[in-house]
GUMI-939207 format. One record per residue: residue number from 1; residue in one letter; x, y, z of N, C-alpha, C in turn. Coordinates in nm, 2 decimals, padded with zeros to 4 digits. Example, Ala and Ser with C-alpha at 12.3 -4.5 7.8 and 13.67 -1.06 7.14 Angstrom:
<kolgus>
KOLGU; nuti; gulum; nxx; nyy; nzz; caxx; cayy; cazz; cxx; cyy; czz
KOLGU; 1; A; 01.32; -00.57; 00.78; 01.23; -00.45; 00.78; 01.32; -00.33; 00.78 $
KOLGU; 2; S; 01.28; -00.22; 00.71; 01.37; -00.11; 00.71; 01.29; 00.00; 00.79 $
</kolgus>
This chain:
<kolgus>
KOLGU; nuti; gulum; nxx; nyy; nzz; caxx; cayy; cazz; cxx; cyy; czz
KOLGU; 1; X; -00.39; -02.22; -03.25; -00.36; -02.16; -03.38; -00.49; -02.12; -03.45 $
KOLGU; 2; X; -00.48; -02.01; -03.51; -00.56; -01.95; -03.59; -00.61; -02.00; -03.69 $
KOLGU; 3; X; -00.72; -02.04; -03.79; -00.71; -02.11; -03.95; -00.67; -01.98; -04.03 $
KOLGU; 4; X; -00.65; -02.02; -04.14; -00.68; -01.83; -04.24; -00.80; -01.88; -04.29 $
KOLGU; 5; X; -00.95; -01.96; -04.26; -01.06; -01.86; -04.27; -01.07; -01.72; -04.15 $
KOLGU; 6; X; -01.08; -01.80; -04.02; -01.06; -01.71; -03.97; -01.02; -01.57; -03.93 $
KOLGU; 7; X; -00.87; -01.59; -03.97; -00.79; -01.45; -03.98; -00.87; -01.37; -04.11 $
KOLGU; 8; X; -00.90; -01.46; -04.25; -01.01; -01.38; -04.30; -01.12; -01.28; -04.29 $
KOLGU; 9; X; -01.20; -01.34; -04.20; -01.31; -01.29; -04.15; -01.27; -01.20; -04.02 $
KOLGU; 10; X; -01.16; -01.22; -03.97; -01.12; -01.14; -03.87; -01.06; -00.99; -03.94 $
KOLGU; 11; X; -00.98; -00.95; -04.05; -00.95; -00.89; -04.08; -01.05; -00.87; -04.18 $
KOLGU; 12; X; -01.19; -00.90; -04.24; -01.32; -00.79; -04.30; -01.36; -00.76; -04.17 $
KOLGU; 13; X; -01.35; -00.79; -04.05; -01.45; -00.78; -03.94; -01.35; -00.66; -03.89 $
KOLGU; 14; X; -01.23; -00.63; -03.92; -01.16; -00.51; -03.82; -01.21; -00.38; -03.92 $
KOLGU; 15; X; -01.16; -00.41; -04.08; -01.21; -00.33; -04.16; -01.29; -00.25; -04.12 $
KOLGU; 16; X; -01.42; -00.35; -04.12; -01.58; -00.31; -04.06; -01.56; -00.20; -04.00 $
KOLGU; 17; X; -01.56; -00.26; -03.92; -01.60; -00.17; -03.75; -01.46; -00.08; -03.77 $
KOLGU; 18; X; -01.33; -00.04; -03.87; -01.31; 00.07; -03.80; -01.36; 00.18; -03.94 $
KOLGU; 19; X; -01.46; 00.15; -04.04; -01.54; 00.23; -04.14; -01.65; 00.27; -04.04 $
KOLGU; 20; X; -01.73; 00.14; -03.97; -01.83; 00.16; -03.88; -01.78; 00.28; -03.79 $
KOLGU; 21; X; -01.68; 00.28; -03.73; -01.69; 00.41; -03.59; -01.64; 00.53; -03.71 $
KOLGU; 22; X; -01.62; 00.54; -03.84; -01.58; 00.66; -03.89; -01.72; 00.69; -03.97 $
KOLGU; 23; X; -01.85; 00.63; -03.92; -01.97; 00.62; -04.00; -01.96; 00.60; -04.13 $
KOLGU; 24; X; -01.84; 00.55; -04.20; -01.86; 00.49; -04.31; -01.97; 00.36; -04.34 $
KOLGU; 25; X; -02.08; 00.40; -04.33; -02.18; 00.28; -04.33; -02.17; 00.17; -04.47 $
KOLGU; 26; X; -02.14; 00.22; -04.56; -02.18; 00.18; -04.67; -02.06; 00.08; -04.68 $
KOLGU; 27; X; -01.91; 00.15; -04.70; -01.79; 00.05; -04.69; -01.77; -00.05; -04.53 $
KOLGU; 28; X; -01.86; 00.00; -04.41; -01.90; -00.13; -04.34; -01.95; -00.24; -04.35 $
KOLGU; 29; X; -02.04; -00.20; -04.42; -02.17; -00.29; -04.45; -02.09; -00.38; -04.56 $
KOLGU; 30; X; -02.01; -00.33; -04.65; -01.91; -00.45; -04.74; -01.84; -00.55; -04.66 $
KOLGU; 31; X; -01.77; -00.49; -04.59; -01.67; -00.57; -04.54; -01.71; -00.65; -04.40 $
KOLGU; 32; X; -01.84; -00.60; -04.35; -01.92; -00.73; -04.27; -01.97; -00.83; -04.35 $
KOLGU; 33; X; -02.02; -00.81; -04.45; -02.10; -00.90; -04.53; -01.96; -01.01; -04.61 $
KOLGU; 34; X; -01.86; -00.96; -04.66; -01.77; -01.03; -04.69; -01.70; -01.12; -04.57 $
KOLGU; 35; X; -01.72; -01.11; -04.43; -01.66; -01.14; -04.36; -01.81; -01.31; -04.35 $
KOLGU; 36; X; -01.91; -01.24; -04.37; -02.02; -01.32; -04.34; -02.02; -01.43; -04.43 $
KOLGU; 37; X; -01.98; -01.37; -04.56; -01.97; -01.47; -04.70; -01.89; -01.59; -04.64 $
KOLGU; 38; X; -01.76; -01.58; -04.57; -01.66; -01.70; -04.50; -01.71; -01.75; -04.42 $
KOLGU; 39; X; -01.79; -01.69; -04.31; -01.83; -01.77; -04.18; -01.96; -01.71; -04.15 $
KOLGU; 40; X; -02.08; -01.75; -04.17; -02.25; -01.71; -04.19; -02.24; -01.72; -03.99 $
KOLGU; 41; X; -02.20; -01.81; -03.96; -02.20; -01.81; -03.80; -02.16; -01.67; -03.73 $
KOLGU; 42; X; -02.04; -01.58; -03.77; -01.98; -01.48; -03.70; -02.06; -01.44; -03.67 $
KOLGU; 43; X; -02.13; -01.41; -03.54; -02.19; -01.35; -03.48; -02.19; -01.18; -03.44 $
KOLGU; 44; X; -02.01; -01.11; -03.40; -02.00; -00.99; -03.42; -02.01; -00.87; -03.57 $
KOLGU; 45; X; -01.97; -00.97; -03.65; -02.03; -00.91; -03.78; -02.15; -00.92; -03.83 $
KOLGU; 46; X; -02.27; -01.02; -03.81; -02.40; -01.00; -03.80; -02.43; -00.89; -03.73 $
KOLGU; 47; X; -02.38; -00.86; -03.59; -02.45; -00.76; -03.48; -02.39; -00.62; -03.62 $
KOLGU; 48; X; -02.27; -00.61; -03.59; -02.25; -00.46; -03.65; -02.27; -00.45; -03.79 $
KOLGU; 49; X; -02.32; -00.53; -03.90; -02.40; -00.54; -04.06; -02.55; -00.51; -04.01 $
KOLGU; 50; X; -02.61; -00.54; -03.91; -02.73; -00.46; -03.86; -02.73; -00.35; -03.82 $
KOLGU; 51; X; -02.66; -00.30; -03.78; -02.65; -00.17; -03.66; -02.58; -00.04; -03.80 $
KOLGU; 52; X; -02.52; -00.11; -03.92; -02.46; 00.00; -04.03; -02.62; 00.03; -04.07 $
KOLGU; 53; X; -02.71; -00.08; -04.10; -02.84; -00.07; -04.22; -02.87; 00.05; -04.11 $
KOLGU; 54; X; -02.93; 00.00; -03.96; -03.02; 00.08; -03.92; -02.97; 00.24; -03.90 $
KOLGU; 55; X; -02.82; 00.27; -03.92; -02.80; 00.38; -03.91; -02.78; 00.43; -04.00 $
KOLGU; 56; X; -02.74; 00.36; -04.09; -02.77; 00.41; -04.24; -02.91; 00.48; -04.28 $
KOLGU; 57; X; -03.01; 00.45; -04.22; -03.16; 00.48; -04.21; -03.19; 00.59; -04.11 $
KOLGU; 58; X; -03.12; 00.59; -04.00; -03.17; 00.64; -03.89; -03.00; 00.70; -03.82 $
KOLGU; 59; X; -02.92; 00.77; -03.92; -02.77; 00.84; -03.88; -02.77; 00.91; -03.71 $
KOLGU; 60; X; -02.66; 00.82; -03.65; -02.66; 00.89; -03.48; -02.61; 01.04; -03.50 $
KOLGU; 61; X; -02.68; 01.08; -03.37; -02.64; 01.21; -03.38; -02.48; 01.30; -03.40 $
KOLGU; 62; X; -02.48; 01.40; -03.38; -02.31; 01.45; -03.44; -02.20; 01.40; -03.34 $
KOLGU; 63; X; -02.23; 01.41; -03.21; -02.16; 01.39; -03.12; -02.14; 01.29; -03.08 $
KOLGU; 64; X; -02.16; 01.14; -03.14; -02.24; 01.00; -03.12; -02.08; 00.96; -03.10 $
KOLGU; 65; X; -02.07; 00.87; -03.01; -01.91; 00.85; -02.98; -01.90; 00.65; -03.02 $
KOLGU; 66; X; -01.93; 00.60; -03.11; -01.96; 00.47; -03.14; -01.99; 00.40; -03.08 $
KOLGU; 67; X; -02.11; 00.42; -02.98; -02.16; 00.34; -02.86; -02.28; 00.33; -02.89 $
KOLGU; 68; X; -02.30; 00.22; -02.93; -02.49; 00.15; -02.99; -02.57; 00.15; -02.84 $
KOLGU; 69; X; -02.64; 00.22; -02.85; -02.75; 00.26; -02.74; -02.93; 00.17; -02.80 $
KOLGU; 70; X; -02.95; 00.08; -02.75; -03.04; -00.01; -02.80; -03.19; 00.08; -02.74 $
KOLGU; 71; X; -03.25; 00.08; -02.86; -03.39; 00.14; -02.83; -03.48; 00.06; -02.82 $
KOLGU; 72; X; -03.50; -00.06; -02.84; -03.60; -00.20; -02.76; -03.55; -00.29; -02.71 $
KOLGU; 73; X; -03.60; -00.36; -02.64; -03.56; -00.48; -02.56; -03.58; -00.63; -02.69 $
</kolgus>
């Protein structure tokens, strides 16, 4: 069984990521960070609350099909 923190953070974390693949960076970046407010642990919403800032900074190109291509090891 699921808790409802859980389903909480599961449902900011779907939010996310589907503002994230429509490059809505900014309304990603909310709804990871609110997912993070419940559980600091979530690990997939840490990863993609990073990956909105740095594209937010550095926007993929037009054709970018929501596939994080890592530029350092």
């Amino acid at each position: 069984m699921v808790s409802e923190q859980k389903r909480a953070v599961l449902g900011h974390y779907n939010e996310g990521l589907s503002f994230y693949r429509n490059r809505r960076w900014d309304e990603a970046i909310v709804e990871f960070t609110k997912a993070l407010e419940i559980d600091a642990a979530d690990g997939p919403s840490e990863c993609y609350l990073k990956r909105c800032r740095e594209y937010k900074k550095n926007p993929p190109p037009p054709d970018w099909d929501g596939v994080f291509t890592m530029t350092t090891k």
